[in-house]
N, C-alpha and C positions, 0 to 999 in steps of 0.2 A: 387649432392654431393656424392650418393655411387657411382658413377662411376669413381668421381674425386679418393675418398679413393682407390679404387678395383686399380687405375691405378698405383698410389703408391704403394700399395703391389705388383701388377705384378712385375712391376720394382725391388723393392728389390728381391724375388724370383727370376727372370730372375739372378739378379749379384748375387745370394748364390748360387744358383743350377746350373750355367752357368762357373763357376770358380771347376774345380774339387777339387784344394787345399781346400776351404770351404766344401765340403763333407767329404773331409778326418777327418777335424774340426769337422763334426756331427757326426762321426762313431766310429772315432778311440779312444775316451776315455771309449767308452764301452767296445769296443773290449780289448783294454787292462785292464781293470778291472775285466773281465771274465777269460780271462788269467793267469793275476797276481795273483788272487784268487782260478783259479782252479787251479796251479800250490801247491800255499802256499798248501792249503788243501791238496794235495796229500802230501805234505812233512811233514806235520804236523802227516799223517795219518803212515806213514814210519815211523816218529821219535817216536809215540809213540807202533804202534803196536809191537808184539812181534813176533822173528823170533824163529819158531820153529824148526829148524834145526841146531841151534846153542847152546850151552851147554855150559855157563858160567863158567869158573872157580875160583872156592871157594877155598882155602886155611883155613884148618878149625885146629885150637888149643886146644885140651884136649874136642874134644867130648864127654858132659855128657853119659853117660846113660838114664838117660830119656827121654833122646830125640831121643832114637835111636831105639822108636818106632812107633806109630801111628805119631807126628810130622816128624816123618821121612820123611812119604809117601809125606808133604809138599814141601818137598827139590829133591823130585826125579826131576824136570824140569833141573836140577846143575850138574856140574859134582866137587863131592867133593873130595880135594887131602887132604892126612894127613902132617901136618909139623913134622919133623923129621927124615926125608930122610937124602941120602947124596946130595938128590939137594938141600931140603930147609931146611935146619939142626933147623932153631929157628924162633920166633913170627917175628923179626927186617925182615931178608931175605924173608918170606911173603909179608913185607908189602912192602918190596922193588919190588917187582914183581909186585903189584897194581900200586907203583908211575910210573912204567916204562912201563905200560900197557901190562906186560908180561900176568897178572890174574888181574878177577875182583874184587873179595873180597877177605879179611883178618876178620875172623870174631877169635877170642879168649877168649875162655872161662878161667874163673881162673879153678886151678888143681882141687879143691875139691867144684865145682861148685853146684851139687848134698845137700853136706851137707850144707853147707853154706845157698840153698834157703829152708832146710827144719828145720835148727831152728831160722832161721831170722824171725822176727814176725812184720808183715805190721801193726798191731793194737797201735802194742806200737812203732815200728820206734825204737827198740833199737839195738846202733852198724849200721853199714852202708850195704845198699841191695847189696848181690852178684852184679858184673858192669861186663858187657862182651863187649870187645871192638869190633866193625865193622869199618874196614876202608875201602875206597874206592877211585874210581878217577872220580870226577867231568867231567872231559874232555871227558870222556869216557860214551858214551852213553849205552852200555852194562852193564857196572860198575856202571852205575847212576840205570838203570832196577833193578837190579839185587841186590842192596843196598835196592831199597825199596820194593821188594817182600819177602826178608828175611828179612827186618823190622818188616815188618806186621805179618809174621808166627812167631817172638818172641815176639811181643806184644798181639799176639793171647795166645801164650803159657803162657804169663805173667798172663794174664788177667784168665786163667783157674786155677790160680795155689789159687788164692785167690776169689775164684765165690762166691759172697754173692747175686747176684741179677740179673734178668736179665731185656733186653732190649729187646722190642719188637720180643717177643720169639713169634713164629709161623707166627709174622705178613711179608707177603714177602714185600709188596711194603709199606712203609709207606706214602710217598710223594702223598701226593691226589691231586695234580695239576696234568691237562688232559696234554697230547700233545698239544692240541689246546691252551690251556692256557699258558704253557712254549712258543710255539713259536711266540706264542703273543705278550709273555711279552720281547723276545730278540728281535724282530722284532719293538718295538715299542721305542726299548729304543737307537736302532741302526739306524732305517731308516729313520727319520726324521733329523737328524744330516745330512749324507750321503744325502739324497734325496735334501737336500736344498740348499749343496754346488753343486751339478751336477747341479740343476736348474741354480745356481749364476755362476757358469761358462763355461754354455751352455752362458747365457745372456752378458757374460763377452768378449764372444768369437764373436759373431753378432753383439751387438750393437756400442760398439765405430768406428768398420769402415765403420758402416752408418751412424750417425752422424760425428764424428770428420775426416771419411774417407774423406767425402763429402766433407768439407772445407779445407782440405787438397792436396786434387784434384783439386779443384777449380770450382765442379762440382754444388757446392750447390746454385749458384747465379742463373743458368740457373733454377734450381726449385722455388726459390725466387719470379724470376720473371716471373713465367706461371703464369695463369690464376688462378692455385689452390689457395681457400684459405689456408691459413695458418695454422686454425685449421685439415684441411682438411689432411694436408701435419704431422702434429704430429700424427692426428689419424692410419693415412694411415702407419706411420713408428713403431708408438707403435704395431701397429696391427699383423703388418707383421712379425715384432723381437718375436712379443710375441709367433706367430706361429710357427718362426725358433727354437727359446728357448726351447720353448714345445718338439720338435723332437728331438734335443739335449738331454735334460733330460731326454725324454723318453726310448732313446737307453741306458744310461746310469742306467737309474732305473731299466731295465728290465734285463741287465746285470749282477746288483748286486744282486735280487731277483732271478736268476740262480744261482751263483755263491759262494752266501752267503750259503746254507746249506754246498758247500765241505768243508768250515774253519770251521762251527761252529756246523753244524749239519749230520756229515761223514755219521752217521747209520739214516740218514734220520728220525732223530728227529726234527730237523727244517723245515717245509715249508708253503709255500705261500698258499698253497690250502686251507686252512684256511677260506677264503677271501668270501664274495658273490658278488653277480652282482652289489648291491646295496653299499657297501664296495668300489668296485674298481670306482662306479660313484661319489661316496663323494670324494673319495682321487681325482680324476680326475677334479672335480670341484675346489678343494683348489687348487692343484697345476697349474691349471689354472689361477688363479685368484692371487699367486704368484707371478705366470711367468710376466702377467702383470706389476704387483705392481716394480717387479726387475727392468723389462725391463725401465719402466718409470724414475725410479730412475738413472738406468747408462744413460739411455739416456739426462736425465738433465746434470749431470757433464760430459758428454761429449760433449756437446754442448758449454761447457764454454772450452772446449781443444781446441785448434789450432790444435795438431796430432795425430793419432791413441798413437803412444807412451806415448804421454801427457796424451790422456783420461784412456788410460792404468794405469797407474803410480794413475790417481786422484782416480780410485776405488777401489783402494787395502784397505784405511782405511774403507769402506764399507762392503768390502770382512771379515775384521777382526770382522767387526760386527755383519754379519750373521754368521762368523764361531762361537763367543761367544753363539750367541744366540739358534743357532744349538745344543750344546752342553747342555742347560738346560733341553734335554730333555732325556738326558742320568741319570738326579737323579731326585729325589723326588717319587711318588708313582700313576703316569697316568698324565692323562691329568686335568688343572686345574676345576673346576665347576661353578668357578664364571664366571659370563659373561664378566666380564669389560676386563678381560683379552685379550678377544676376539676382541677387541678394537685397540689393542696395533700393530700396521705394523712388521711383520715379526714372530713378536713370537704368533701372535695368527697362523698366517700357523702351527709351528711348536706346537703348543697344539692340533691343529685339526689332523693333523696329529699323533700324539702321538695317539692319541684318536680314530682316525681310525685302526691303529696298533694292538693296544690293544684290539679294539672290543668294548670299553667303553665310547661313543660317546655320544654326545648331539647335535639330529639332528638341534635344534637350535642353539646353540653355534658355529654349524658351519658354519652353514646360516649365523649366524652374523659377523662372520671371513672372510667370503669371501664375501659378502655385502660391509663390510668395507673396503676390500684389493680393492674392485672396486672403489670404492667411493676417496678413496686417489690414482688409477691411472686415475680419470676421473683429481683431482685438480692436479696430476702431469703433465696431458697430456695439461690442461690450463695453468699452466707455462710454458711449452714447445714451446705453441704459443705463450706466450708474448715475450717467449728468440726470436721468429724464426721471429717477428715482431722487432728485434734490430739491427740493421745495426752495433753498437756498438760490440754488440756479436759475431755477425756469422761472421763478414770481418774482425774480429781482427787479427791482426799476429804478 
C-alpha cells in the first residue's frame, strides 16, 4: 500500500518538477513579494526622510518678536523670506507662490501678534485667541514636511506660553513595551492573514491540474483502472499537493518575513529573530496540517470540474472565505483561549497562528488545531475516494 502511495506522489512530482513553467508557479510569487515590498519600503523611506540639503522656503508675515529668539533656533533647518519685497509685496502673492509651488509655506502672523497673545486670557476664553494663518500645498511633499515641522514648533510655543503642568517630565521613554513585544504584536496581527492566503494559493496553483487536469487530459481513466486502490490514489494525491503547497508557501512566507521589516520596520524595529526553535516547529506543524486541510478541500471541488478552468472558477467562493477569515486576525486582542475555537476548520490555523506570532500560545490549543485540521483531511481524503469510486463524477463532460 505505501509503495502504491510513494508511486503516486513520484508521479505528481515527476509532472511539477518536470514542467519548468510549474516552478516558475513555486518561485515567482515570492520573488515578487520580496520585490514589491523592498521596493515600496525604500520609497516609503525617501518619502518620509528628510533631505538635508534642501532649505525650504517659508514666506513669513509680521514676524513677532518673540519669536525671534530661542524659537528661532527651531526655524533655522528654513530658509525664511520676509513678505514685503518688490517680489512679494502682500499676504495673497505668498500664498500664490505656495499654490504654484514656487515656496513651501505662507505662514502669517496678525500685525500686533505680541500683544494680542499677552492680554488674551486662556482661563476665561475672553474675545477670540490671536489665529496665525499657515498655508500650504498638499501636492507637494516638501510643503507637506515643512507644514508639519513648523506646526509642531508653534504648538510647542503655544503650549509654553500657558504651562500649568507638565507631562512625563524627565521620563525619556514612556512606552514600556519591549521590541520583542511590538514586533509581536505587528507580526501577529499581519502574518496570519498573509501566511494563509500564500498557503491557499500555493494550493490553488497545484491542485485543480491534478485533479481537474487529469480529467481533462483524459489521463485519469488510465489510473482508475491500475491496480491502485482508490483510497490509495487520494492519499497518494493529497499527499503529494500537500508537499507541493508546503514549498509554495514556504518561499512565499519566507519572503515576506525578509521583506516585511523594510515597509514596516526601516530602523529595524520589526524582526523575526524574535522567534525560537520551538516557535518556528509549532507554526511549522499548523501550517502543515493547513496545507493538508486546503489541499483536500480544493481537491474535492475540483474533482466535481470537468476543467482546470472550471475547477479554477469553483474555488474562488472558497478563496473569499479564507481571505474573511484571514482577516479576523488582524482585530480583537491575541489569539482566542477557549478551546472550542480550535475546533472550527480554517480559523482555528489562523488563532494558532496568531498565537504563535504573539508568543501567547497554548501548547494544547494547538495540538487541538492541528489534530482537528488532520482529522477533517483524513474525512476529506474519504470523500475523495468515494468521488474517485463514481464513474458518474470522474467521466463527466
Amino acid at each position: 500500500m505505501k509503495n502504491n502511495i510513494f508511486t503516486i506522489m513520484k508521479k505528481e512530482f515527476a509532472r511539477f518538477f518536470g514542467d519548468r513553467r510549474m516552478i516558475i508557479v513555486l518561485i515567482l510569487p515570492g520573488i515578487m513579494i520580496y520585490v514589491v515590498y523592498s521596493v515600496l519600503g525604500a520609497a516609503l523611506i525617501n518619502m518620509n526622510a528628510p533631505d538635508t540639503e534642501y532649505l525650504p522656503q517659508i514666506y513669513v508675515v509680521n514676524m513677532p518678536e518673540a519669536l525671534k529668539g530661542d524659537i528661532m533656533e527651531g526655524w533655522a533647518w528654513t530658509q525664511l523670506l520676509s513678505v514685503g519685497t518688490a517680489e512679494i509685496p502682500n499676504s495673497q502673492a505668498a500664498k500664490e507662490k505656495v499654490a504654484m509651488k514656487e515656496a513651501d509655506l505662507s505662514v502669517i502672523f496678525p500685525p500686533d501678534f505680541d500683544k494680542q497673545v499677552e492680554i488674551y486670557d486662556a482661563r476665561t476664553a475672553t474675545g477670540l485667541a490671536p489665529n496665525i494663518e499657515i498655508y500650504f500645498n498638499s501636492a507637494d511633499t516638501y510643503s507637506m514636511n515643512a507644514y508639519g515641522k513648523i506646526t509642531e514648533l508653534l504648538e510647542a510655543y503655544e503650549y509654553s506660553l500657558a504651562h500649568k503642568f507638565d507631562i512625563n517630565r524627565g521620563i525619556a521613554v514612556a512606552d514600556l513595551a519591549t521590541e520583542e513585544e511590538s514586533s509581536a504584536f505587528i507580526l501577529s496581527t499581519l502574518m496570519p492573514m498573509m501566511l494563509l492566503m500564500f498557503l491557499f494559493s500555493g494550493c490553488t496553483a497545484i491542485a485543480p491540474e491534478s485533479i481537474a487536469g487529469e480529467k481533462e487530459r483524459g489521463t485519469i481513466g488510465a489510473l482508475l483502472v491500475s491496480p491502485l486502490k482508490r483510497s490509495q490514489l487520494a492519499v497518494g494525491k493529497i499527499l503529494s499537493l500537500g508537499v507541493l503547497a508546503f514549498l509554495a508557501g514556504l518561499v512565499s512566507t519566507v519572503a515576506t518575513i525578509l521583506a516585511l521589516p523594510k515597509v514596516m520596520g526601516a530602523d529595524g524595529s520589526i524582526s523575526a529573530n524574535i522567534y525560537g526553535v520551538n516557535d518556528y516547529i509549532t507554526l511549522a506543524l499548523v501550517i502543515i496540517s493547513t496545507i493538508l486541510l486546503l489541499v483536500t478541500f480544493i481537491s474535492i471541488i475540483s474533482a466535481f470540474a470537468k476543467t482546470v478552468k472550471e475547477a479554477t472558477t469553483a474555488v474562488t467562493p472558497l478563496m473569499f472565505v479564507v481571505m474573511i477569515v484571514g482577516i479576523t486576525a488582524m482585530f480583537g486582542s491575541g489569539a482566542q483561549t477557549e478551546r472550542i475555537y480550535y475546533l472550527i476548520p480554517i480559523y482555528n490555523s489562523v488563532q494558532s497562528m496568531s498565537g504563535v506570532f504573539s508568543l501567547e500560545y497554548s501548547s494544547a490549543s494547538v495540538a487541538l488545531a492541528v489534530l482537528s485540521n488532520l482529522v477533517y483531511a483524513c474525512a476529506g481524503g474519504f470523500v475523495l475516494t468515494k468521488m474517485f469510486n463514481s464513474e458518474k463524477v470522474m467521466f463527466s463532460r
